[in-house]
C-alpha positions in Angstrom: 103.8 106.5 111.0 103.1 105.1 114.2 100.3 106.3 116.9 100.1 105.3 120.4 96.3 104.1 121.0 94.3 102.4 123.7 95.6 99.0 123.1 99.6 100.1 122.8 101.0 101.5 119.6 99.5 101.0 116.0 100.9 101.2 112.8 98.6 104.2 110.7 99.2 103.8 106.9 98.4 105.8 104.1 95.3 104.3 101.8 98.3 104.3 98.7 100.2 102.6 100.6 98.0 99.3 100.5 97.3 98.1 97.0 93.6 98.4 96.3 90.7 95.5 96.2 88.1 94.2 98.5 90.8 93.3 101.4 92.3 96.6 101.3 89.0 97.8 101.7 87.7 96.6 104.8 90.9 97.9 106.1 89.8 101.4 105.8 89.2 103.0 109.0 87.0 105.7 108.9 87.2 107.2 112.6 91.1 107.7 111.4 90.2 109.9 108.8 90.5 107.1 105.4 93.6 106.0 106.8 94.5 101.8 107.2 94.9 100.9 111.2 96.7 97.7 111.7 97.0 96.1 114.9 99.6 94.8 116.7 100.3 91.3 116.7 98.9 89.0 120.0 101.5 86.6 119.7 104.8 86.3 120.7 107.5 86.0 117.7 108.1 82.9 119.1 104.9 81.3 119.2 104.2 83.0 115.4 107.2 81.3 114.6 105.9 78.1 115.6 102.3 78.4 114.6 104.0 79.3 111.1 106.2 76.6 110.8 103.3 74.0 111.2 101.7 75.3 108.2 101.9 73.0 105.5 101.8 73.3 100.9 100.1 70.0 100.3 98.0 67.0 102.2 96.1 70.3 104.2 92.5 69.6 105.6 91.0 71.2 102.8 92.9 69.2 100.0 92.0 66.5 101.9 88.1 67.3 101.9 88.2 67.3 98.0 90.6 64.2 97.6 87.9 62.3 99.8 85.0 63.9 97.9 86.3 63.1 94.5 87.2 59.4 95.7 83.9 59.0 96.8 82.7 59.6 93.7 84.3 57.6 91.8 86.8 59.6 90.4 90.5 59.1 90.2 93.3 60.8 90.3 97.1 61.9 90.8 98.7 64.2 93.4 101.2 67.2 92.4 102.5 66.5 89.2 105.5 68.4 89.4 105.8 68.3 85.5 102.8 70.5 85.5 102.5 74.4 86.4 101.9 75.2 89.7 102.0 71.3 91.2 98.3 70.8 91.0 96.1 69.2 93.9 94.3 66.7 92.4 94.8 66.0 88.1 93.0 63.8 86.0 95.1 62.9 83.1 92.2 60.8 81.3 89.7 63.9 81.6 92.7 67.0 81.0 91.0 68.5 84.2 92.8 69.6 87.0 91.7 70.7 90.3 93.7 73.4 92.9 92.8 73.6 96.5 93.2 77.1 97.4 93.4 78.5 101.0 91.8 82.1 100.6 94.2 83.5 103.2 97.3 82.0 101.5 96.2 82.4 97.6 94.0 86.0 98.3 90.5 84.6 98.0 88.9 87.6 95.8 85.4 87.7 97.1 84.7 90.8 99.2 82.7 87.9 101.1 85.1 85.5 102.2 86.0 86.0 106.2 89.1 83.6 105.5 90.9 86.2 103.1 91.7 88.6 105.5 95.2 90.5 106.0 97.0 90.2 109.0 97.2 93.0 111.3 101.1 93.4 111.7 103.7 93.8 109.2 101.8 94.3 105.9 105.3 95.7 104.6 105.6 91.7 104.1 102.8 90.2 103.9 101.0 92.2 100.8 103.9 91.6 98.3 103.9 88.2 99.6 100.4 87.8 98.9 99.9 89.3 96.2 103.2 87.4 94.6 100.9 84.3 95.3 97.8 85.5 93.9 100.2 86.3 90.4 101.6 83.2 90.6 98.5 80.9 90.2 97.0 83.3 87.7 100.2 82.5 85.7 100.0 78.6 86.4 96.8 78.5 85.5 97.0 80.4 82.3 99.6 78.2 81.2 97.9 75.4 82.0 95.0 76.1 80.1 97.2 76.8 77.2 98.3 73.6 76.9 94.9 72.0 76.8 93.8 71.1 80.3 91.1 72.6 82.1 91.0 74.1 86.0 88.9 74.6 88.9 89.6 75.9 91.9 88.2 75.1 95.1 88.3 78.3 97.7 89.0 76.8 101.4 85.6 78.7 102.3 83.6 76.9 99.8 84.2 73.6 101.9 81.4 74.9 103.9 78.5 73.3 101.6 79.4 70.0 101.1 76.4 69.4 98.4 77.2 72.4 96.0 80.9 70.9 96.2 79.9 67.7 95.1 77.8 69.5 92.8 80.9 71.7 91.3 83.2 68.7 91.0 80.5 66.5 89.2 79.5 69.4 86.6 83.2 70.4 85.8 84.8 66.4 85.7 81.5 65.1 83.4 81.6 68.0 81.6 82.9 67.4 78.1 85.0 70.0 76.6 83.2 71.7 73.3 
């Protein structure tokens, strides 16, 4: 359904018509009555196209962040093993540990708290299943991962913020001796 607002025309969908969790849920829009409001887009398709294309799937700043980090501290490592599920970040063969770098926009960053895992405001018809197709994805590259004997960790984009509890993470889960 679409209204005409203030701003120009919005998109007004029904709550069962977004899949439910913590994203879905700031979406709600109490002065509509529990329906979702999405706003239109501010860019051009043009320019979306453009600022899309420029996003890449590996070498990103934050894979980058954790490459350097682990480096530094003395740990070594190879890049995308494509034999492995899901191509992952960083994996250290010697250790059986193996570390994703997860945008939360991109890979649905689960924590109600995260600011980066929002949805976009136009054309959730698209972005949702794509989304969530992501989400399903790594939960199925890391299951079989695991099931062949390595461990994972994943690193959220938003938990680049605090450098020291990421050195932290990465020195607890690559010291840490399987039991």
């Amino acid at each position: 359904m679409r209204k005409h607002g203030g701003g120009g025309e919005i998109d007004i969908l029904q709550p069962e018509q977004v899949e439910e969790g913590p994203v879905a849920r700031y979406l709600l829009d109490p002065a509509i009555e529990g329906k979702i409001r999405i706003g239109a887009d501010t860019l051009t398709p043009a320019a979306r196209s453009e600022r899309m294309s420029r996003i890449r799937g590996r070498d990103t700043g934050p894979e980058m962040r954790v490459r350097r980090l682990a480096h530094r501290l003395g740990y070594r490592y190879r890049l995308h093993r494509p034999e492995l599920p899901g191509r992952p970040d960083l994996v250290f063969p010697s250790r059986r540990k193996i570390i994703f770098v997860h945008g939360c926009f991109w890979h649905r960053h689960p924590d109600p708290d995260c600011g980066l895992a929002r949805l976009p405001k136009s054309r959730l018809d698209f972005w949702l299943p794509k989304l969530e197709g992501n989400r399903a994805r790594d939960i199925e590259n890391q299951k079989k991962i695991t099931e062949s004997g390595w461990r994972v960790l994943v690193v959220w984009e938003c938990e680049l913020r605090d450098a020291s509890r990421l050195e932290r993470v990465l020195k607890t889960f690559l010291d840490d001796e399987p039991s």
